[in-house]
Steps between C-alpha positions, in 0.01 A plus 500: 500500500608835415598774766348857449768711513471902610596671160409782253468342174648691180211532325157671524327186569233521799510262818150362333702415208797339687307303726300360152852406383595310840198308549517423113852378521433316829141311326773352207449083509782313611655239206591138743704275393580252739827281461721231666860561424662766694730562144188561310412714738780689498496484070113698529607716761788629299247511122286720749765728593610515143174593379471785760232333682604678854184367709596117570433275787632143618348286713548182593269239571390161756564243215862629414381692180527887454245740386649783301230787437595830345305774348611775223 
């Protein structure tokens, strides 16, 4: 989750306007993909970085598996 941070944006937008763009950003689905091999883990997680995909989260799971979900 994203932190709201105390600063005067550059442009003319209105807090209306920047709140819209939070709550849009924030409402994005997730993409899963949920894998088994720590090195294939490592392979997506490095394709995501690649392809500027800066919102990324690992998790991993009861049964030894991992659940990568990221968002753009």
């Amino acid at each position: 989750m994203k932190t709201l941070i105390a600063c005067q944006p550059k442009t003319a937008w209105d807090s209306a306007n920047m709140m819209a763009l939070y709550f849009e950003e924030a409402t994005l689905p997730w993409n899963e993909r949920i894998l088994s091999d720590l090195t294939e883990v490592a392979t997506l997680l490095d394709c995501l970085e690649v392809w500027g995909v800066s919102e990324r989260q690992l998790l991993t799971q009861s049964d030894g598996t991992f659940l990568l979900k990221w968002r753009e």
